[in-house]
Backbone bond lengths (Angstrom), bond angles and torsions (degrees), N, CA, C in turn:
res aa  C-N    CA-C-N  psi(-1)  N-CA   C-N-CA  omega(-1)  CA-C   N-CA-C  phi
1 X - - - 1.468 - - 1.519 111.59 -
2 X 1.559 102.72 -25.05 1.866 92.49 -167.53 1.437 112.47 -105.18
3 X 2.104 101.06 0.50 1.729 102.91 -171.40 1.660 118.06 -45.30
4 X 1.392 95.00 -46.83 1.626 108.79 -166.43 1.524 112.89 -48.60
5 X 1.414 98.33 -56.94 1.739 101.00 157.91 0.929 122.35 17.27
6 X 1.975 79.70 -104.45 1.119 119.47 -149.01 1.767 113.91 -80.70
7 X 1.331 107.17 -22.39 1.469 123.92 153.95 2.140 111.36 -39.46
8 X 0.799 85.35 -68.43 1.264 105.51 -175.38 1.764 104.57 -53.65
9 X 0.956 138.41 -44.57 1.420 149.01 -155.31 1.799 101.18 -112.63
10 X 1.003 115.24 -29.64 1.427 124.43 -161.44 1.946 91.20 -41.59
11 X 1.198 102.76 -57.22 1.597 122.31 -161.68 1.882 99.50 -45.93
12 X 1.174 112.50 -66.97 1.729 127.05 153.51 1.031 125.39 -18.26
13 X 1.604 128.26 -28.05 1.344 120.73 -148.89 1.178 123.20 -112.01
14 X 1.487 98.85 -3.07 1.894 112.05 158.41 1.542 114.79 -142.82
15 X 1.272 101.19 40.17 1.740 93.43 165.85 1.211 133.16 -94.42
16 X 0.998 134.86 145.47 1.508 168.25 -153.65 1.790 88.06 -57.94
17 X 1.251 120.39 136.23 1.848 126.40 -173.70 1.626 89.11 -105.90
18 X 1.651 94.76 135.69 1.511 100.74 163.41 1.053 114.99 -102.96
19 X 1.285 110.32 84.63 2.107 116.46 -160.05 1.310 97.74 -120.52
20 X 1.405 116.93 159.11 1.984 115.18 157.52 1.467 104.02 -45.81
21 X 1.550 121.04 165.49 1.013 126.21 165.46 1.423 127.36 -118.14
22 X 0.999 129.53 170.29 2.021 117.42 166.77 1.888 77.19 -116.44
23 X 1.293 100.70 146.50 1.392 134.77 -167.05 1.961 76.32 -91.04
24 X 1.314 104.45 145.87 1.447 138.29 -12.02 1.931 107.39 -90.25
25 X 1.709 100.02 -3.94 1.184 115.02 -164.87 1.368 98.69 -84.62
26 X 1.418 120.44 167.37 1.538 151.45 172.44 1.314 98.81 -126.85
27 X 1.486 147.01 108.27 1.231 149.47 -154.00 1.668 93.42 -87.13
28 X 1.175 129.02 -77.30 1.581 113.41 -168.70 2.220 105.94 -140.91
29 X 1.309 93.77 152.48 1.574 98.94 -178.87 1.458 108.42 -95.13
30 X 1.556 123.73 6.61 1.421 116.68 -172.53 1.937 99.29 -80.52
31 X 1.759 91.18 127.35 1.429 84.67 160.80 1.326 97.25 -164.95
32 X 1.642 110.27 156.56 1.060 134.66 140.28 1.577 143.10 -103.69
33 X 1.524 142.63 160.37 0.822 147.27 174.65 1.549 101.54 -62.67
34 X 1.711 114.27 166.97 1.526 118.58 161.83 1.509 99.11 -68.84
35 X 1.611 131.32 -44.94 1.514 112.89 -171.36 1.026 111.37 -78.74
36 X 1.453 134.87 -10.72 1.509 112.66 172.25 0.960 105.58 -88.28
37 X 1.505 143.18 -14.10 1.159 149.74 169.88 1.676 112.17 -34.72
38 X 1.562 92.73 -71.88 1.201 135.79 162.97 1.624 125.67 -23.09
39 X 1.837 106.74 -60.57 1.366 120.38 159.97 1.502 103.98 -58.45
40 X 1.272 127.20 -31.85 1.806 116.24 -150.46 0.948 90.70 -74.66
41 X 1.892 130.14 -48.47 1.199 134.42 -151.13 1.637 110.13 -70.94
42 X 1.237 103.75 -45.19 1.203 120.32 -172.01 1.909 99.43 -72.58
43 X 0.729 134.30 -2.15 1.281 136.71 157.90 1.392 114.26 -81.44
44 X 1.354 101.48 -68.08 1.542 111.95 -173.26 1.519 111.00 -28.20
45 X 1.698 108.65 -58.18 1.503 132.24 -153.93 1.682 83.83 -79.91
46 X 1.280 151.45 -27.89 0.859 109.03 175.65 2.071 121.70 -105.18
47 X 1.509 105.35 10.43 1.186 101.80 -174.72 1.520 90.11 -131.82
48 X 1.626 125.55 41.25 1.499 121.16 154.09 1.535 124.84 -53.24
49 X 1.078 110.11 117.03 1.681 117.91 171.23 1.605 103.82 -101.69
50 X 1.549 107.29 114.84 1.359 118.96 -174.97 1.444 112.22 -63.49
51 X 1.338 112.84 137.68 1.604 111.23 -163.60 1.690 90.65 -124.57
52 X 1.301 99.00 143.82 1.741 135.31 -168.92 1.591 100.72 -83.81
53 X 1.578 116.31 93.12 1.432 106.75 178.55 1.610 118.93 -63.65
54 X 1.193 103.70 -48.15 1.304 105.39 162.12 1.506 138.83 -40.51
55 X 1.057 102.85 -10.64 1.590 124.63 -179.88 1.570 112.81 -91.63
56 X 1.554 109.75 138.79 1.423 113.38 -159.60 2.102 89.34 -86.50
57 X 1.721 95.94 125.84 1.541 109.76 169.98 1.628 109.31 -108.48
58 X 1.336 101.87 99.70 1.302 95.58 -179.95 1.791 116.93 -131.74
59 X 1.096 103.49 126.40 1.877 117.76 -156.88 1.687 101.29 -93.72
60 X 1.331 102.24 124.13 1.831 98.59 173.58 1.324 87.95 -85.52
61 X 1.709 87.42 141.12 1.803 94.26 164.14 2.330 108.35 -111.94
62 X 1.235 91.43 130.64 1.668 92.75 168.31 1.696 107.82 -99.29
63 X 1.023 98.99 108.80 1.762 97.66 154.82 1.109 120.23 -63.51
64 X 1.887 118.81 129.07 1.546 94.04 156.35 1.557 98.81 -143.65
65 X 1.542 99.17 119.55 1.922 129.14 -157.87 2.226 87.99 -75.66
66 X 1.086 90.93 100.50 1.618 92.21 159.67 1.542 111.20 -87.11
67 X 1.208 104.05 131.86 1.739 99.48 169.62 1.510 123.45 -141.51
68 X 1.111 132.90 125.73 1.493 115.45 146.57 1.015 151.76 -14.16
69 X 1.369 118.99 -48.34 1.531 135.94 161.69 1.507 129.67 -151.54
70 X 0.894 157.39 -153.73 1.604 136.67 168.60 1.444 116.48 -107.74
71 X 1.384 104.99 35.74 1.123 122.26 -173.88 1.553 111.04 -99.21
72 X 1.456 121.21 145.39 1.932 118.52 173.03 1.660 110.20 -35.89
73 X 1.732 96.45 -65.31 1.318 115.40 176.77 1.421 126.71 -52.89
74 X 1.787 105.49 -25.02 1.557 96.59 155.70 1.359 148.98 -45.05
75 X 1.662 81.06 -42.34 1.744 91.68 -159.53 1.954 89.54 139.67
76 X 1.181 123.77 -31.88 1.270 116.27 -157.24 1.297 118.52 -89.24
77 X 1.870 113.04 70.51 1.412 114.25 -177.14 1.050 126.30 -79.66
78 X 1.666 112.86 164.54 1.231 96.17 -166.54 2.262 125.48 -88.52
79 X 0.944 131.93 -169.38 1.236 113.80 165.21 1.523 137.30 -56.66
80 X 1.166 94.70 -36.19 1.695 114.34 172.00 1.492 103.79 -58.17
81 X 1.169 121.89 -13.32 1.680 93.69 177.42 1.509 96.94 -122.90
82 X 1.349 120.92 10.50 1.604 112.12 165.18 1.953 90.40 -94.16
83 X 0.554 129.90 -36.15 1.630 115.92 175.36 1.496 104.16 -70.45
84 X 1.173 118.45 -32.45 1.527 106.26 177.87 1.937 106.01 -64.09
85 X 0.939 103.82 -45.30 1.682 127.12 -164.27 2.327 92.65 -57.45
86 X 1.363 79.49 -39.35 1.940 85.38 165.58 1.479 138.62 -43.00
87 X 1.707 76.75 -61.41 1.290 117.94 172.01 1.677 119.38 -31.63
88 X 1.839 90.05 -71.86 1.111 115.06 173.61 1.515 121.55 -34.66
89 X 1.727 99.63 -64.72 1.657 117.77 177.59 1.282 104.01 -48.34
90 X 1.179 134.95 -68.20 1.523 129.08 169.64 1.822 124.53 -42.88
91 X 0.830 85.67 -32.88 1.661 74.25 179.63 2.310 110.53 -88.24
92 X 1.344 79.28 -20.59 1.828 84.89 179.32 1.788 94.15 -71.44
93 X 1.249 104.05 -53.91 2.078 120.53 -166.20 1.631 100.06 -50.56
94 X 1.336 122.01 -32.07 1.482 117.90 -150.79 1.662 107.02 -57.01
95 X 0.972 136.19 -24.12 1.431 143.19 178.75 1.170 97.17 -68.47
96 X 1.644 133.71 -25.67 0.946 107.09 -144.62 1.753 128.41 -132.56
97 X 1.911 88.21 24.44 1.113 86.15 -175.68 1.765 113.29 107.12
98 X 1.792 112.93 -74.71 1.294 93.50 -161.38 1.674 88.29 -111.23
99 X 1.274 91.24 161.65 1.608 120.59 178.68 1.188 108.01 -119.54
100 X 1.798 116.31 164.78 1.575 133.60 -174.77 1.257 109.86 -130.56
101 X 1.165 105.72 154.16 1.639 116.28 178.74 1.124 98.37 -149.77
102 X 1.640 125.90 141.35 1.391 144.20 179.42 1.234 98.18 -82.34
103 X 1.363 125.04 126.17 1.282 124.83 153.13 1.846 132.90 -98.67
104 X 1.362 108.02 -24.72 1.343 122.01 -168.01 1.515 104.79 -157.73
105 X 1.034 112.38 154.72 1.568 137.72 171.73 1.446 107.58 -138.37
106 X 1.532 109.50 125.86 1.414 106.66 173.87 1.322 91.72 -119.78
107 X 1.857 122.65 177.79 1.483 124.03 -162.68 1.942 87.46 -137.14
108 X 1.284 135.58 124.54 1.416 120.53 166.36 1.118 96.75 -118.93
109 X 1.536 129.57 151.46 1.789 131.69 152.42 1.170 87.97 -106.96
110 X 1.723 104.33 123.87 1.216 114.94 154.48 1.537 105.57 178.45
111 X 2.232 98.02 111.45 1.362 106.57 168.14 1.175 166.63 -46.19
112 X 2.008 96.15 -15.66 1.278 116.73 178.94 1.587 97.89 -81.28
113 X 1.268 117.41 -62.68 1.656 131.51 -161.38 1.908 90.71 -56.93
114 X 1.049 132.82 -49.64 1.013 150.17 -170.63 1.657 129.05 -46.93
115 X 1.510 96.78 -52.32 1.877 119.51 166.67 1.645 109.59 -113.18
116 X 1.559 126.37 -9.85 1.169 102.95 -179.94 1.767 120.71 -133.80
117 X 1.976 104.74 13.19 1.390 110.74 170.19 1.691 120.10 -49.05
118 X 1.217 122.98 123.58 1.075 103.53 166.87 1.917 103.37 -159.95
119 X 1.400 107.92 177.15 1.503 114.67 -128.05 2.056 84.68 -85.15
120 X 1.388 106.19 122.57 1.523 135.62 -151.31 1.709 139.02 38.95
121 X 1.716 78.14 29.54 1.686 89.80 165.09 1.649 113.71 -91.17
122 X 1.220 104.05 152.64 1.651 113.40 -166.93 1.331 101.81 -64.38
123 X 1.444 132.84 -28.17 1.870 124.40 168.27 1.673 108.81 -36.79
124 X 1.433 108.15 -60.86 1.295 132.81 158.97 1.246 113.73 1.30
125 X 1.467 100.84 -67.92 2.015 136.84 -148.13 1.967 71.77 -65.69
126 X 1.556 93.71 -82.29 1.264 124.63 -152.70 1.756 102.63 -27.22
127 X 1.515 100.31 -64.84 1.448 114.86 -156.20 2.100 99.04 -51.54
128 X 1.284 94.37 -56.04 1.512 111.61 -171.04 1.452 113.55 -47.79
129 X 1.504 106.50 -57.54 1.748 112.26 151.88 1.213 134.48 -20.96
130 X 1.212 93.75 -64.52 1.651 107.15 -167.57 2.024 95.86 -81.21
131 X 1.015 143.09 -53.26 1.523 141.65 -171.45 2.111 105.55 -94.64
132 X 0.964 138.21 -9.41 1.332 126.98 -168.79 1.596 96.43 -77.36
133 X 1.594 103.28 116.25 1.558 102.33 149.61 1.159 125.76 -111.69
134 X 1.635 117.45 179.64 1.604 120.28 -177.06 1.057 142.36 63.18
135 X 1.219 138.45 -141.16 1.496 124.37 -166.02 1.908 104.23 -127.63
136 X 1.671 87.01 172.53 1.731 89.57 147.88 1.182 140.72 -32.75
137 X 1.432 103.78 -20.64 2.025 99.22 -172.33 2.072 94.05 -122.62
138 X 1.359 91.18 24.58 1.485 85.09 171.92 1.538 125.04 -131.71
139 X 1.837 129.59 118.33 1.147 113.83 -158.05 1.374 102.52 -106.77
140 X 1.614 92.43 146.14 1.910 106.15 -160.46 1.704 65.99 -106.41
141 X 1.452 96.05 146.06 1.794 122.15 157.77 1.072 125.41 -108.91
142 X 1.177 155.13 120.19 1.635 152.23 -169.57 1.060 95.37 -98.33
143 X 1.544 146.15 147.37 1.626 154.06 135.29 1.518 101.66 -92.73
144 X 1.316 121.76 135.95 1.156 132.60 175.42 1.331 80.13 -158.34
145 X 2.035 85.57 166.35 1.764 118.47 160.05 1.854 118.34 -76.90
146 X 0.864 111.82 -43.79 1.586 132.05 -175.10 1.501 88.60 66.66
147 X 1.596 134.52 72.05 1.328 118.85 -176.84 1.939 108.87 -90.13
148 X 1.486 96.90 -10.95 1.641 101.65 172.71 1.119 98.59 -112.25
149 X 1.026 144.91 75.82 1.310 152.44 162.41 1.887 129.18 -155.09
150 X 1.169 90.10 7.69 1.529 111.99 168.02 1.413 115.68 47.88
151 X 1.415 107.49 45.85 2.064 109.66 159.19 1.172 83.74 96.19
152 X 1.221 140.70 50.69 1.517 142.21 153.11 1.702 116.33 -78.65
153 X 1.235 110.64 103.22 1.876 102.83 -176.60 1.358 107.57 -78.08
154 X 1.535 130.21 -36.73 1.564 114.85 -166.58 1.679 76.31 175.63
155 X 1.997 75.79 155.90 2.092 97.97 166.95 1.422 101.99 -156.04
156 X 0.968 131.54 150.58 1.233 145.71 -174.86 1.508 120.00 -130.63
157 X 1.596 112.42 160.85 1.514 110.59 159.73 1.453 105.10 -88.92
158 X 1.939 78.29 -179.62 1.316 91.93 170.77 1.628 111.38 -97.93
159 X 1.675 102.94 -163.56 2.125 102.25 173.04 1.258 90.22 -86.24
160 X 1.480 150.35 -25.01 1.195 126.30 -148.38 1.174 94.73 -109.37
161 X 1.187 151.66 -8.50 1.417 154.77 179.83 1.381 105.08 -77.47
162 X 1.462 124.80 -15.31 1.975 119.88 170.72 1.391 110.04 -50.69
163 X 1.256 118.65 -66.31 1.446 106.57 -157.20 1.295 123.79 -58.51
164 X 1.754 121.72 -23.24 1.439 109.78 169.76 0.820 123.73 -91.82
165 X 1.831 128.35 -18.63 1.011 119.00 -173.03 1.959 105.06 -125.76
166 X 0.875 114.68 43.44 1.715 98.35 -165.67 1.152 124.18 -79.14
167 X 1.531 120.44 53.05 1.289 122.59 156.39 1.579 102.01 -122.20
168 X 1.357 119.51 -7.59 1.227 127.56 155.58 1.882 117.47 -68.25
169 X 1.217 115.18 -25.92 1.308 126.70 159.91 1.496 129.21 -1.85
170 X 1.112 150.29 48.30 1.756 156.82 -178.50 1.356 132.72 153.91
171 X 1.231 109.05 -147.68 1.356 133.37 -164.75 1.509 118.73 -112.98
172 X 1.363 98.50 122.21 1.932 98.30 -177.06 1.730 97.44 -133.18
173 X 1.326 85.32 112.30 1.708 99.98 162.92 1.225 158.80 -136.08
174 X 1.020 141.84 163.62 1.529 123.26 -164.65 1.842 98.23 -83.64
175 X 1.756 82.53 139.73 1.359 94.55 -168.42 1.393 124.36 -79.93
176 X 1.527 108.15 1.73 1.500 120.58 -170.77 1.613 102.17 -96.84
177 X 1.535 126.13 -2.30 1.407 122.43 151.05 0.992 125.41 -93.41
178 X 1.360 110.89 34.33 1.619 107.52 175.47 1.986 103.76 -82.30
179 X 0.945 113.86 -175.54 1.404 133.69 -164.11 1.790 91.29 -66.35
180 X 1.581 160.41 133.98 0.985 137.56 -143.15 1.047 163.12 35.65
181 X 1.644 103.02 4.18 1.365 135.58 -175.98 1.619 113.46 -62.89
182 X 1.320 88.04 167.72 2.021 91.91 -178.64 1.651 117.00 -84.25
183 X 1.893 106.48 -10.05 1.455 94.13 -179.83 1.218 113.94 -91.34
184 X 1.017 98.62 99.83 2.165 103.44 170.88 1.502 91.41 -100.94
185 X 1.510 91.94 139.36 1.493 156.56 -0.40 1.876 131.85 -59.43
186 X 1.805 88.21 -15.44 1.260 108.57 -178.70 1.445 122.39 -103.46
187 X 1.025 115.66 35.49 1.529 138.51 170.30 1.749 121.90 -76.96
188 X 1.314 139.36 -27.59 0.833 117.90 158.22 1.540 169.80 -111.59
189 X 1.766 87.91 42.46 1.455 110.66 164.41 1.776 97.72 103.20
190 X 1.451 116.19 27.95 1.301 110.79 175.22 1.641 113.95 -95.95
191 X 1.565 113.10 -34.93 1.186 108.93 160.00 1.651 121.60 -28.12
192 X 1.090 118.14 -98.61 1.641 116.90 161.67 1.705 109.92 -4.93
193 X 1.121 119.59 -36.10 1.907 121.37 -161.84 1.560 85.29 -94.67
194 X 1.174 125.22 -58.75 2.037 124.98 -174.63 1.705 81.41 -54.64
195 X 1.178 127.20 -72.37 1.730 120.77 -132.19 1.731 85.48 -77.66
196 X 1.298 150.10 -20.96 1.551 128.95 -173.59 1.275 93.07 -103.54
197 X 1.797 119.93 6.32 1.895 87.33 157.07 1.286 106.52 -102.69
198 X 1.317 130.29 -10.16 1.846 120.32 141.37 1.811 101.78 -28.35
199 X 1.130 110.87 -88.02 1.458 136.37 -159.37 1.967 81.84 -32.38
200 X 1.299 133.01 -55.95 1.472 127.49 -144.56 1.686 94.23 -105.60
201 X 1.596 112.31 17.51 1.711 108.64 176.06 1.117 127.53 102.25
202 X 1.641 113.80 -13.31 1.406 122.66 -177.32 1.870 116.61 -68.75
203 X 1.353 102.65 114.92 1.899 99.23 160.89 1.565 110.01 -71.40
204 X 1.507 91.34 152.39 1.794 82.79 152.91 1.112 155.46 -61.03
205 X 1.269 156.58 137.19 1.196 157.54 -151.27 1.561 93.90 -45.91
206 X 1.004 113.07 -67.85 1.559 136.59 -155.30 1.837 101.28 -76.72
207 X 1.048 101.73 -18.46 1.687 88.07 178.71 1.466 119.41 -63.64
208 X 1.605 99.08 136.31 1.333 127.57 175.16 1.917 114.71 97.71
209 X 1.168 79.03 -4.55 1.959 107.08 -172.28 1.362 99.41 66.21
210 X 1.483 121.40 -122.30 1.420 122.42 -159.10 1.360 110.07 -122.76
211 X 1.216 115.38 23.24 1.489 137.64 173.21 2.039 104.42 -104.35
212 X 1.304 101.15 156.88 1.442 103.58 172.28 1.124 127.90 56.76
213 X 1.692 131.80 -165.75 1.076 138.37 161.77 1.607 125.96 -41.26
214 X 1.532 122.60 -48.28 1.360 128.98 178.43 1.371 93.99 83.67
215 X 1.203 110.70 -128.38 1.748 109.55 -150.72 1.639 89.88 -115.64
216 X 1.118 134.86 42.40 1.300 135.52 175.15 1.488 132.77 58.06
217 X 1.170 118.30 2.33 1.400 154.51 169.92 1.834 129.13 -87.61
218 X 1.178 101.99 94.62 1.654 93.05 -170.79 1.594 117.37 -84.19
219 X 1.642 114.78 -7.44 0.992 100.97 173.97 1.648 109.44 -98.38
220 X 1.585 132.84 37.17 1.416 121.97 162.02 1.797 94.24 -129.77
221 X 1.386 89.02 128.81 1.356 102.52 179.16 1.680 116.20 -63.76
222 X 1.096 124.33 127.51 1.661 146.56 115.84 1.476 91.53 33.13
223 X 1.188 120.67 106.96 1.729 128.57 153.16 0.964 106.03 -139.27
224 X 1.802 123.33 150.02 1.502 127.88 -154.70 1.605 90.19 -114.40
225 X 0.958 142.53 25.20 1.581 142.82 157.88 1.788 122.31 172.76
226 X 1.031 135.00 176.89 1.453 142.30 -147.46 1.663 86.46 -91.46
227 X 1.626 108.87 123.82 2.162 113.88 162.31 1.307 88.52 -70.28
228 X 1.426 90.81 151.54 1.849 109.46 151.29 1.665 101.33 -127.37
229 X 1.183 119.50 164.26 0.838 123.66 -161.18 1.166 129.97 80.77
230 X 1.560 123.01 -134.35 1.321 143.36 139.33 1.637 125.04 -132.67
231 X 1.362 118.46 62.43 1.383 128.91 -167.31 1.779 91.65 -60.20
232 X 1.220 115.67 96.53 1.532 107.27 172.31 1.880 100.11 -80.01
233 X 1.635 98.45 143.38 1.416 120.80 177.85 1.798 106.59 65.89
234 X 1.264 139.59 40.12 1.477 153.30 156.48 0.975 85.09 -58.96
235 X 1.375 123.95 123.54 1.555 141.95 134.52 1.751 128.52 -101.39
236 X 1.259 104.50 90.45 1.687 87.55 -144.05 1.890 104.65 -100.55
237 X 1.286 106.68 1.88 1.422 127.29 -162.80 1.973 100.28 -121.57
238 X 1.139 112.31 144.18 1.542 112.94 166.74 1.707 128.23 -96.66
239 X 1.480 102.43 22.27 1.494 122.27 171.66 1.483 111.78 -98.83
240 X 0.914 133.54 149.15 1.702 139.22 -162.97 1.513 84.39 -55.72
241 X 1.571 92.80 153.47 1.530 126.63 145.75 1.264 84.70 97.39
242 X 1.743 117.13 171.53 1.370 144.81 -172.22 1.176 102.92 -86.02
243 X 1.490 142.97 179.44 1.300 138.75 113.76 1.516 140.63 -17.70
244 X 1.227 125.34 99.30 1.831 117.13 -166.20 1.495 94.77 -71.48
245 X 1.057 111.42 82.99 1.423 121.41 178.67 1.449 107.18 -64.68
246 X 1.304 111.15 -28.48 1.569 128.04 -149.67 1.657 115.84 -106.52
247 X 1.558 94.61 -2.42 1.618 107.35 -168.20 2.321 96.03 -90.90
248 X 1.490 90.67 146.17 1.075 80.77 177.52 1.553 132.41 -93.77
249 X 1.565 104.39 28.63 1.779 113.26 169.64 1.599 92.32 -112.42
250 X 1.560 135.84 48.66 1.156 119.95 167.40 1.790 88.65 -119.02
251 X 1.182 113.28 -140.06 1.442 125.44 -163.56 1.547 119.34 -124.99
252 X 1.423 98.73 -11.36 1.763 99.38 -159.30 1.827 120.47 -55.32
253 X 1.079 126.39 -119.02 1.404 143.69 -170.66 1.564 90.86 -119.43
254 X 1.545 108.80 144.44 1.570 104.77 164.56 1.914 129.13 -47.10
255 X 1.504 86.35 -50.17 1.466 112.09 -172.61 1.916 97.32 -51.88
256 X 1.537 119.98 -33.08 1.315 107.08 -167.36 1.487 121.79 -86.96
257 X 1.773 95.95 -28.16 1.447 115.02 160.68 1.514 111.00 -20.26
258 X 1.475 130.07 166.88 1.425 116.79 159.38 2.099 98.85 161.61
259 X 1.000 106.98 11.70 1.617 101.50 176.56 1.618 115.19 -167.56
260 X 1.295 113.56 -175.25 1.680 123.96 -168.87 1.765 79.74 -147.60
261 X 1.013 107.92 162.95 1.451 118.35 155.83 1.114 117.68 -109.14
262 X 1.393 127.70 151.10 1.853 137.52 -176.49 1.420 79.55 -49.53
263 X 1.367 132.13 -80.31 1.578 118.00 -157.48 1.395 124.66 -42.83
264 X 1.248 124.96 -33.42 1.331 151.04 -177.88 1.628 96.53 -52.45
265 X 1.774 106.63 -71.91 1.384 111.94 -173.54 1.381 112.33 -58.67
266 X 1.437 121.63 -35.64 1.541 127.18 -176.13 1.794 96.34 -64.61
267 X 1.402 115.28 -60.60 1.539 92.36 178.76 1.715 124.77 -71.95
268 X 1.202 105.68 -8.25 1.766 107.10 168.22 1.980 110.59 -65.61
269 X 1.304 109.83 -40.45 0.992 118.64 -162.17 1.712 96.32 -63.01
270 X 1.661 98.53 -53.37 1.652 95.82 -162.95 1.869 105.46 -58.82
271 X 1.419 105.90 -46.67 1.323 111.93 -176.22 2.079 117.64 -25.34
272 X 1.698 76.44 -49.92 1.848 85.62 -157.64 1.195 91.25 -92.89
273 X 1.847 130.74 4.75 1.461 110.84 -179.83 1.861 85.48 -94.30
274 X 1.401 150.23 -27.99 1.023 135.61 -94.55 1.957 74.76 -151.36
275 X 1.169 105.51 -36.87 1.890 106.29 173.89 1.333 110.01 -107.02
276 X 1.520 112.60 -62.85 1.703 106.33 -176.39 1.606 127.84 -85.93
277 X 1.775 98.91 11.80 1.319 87.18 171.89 1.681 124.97 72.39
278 X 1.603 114.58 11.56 0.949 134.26 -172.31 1.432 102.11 -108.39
């Protein structure tokens, strides 16, 4: 029922944003068009499967650490900061219903997948192929450098993109935002929290700018492009409310990150009850 979809959108669902940037980073490659937007929604709303808040949502996560060499600077971190990187996800999720648990860590050396994965290049194909386990309700993580990919932090799918493609299934990110990582401002493990609310259905704050629907969410206000930083009080739209500067599908600094909105979790919930079966 959901191939056609996700056929249709698959192409959308990790491309590269032609947005301003904050030097040296590119905050995330997840994107879609307004019409696929458009198709998703119009799917969603008519094949919603009502999801049980009360019901425990809980997502195994698999690491799998790509590296260069077995070196920090490779890529080859250690465990302590993929449990920290957990950590993180849980304490951002708690509003919201679902929780994570680490299940596995795998370790690969390998230079190509390593400096030149990127969002529908065949490294991509390869890497995901060869290491993706489990199902729909399970999120595989990639660590890479993205060193040809020009300040790319992370991209993700979407829920509706499983059924045609699910070995394409997750999250690929640069491994230097993990929880202690070397990219400051983006050092503390929020990347992973923006790119798995892709993974659970979330648009960006800022999508569509200050026209239309936005990111399908009525309780985060209307912003006409991606914060960097932490511009406290940005009002960049003439529809109520500030800038959710502070939400973690916008763009800012990790440190400013800090919430989901009830609406946010209410449409996360339906997403992963309604695709992953969660």
């Amino acid at each position: 029922m959901f191939a056609s979809l996700a056929v249709g959108l698959l192409l959308g669902s990790s491309t590269i944003l032609a947005k301003p940037v904050r030097t040296p980073f590119q905050y995330c490659g997840t994107h879609l068009t307004q019409e696929q937007i458009a198709a998703a929604e119009a799917h969603f709303q008519a094949n919603q499967v009502p999801s049980v808040a009360s019901a425990a949502h809980v997502v195994n996560v698999y690491f799998h650490v790509i590296a260069n060499s077995t070196a920090l600077a490779g890529g080859y971190v250690p465990d302590s900061q993929l449990h920290s990187q957990v950590d993180v996800l849980n304490e951002g999720y708690k509003t919201t219903g679902i929780s994570f648990v680490l299940k596995k860590i795998t370790r690969t050396i390998n230079s190509t997948w390593f400096t030149n994965v990127a969002p529908d290049g065949q490294e991509q194909t390869d890497m995901k192929t060869a290491l993706r386990v489990g199902g729909a309700a399970d999120l595989n993580v990639y660590t890479v450098g993205f060193e040809a990919a020009n300040g790319l932090l992370g991209y993700s799918t979407f829920p509706f993109s499983y059924p045609s493609a699910p070995k394409d299934d997750g999250v690929v990110m640069l491994f230097s935002s993990l929880p202690g990582g070397t990219s400051a401002p983006y050092n503390l493990g929020q990347t992973l929290t923006h790119e798995a609310g892709h993974w659970v259905g979330l648009y960006h704050t800022f999508e569509g700018g200050c026209d239309g629907d936005g990111d399908s969410v009525a309780d985060t206000p209307a912003e006409a492009e991606p914060a960097f930083g932490c511009p406290t009080g940005r009002d960049s739209c003439t529809s109520p409310g500030v800038d959710p500067i502070h939400n973690f599908m916008d763009y800012t600094d990790d440190s400013c990150m800090t919430e989901f909105t009830p609406g946010q979790a209410t449409r996360a919930l339906g997403q992963i009850a309604t695709y992953r079966s969660l």
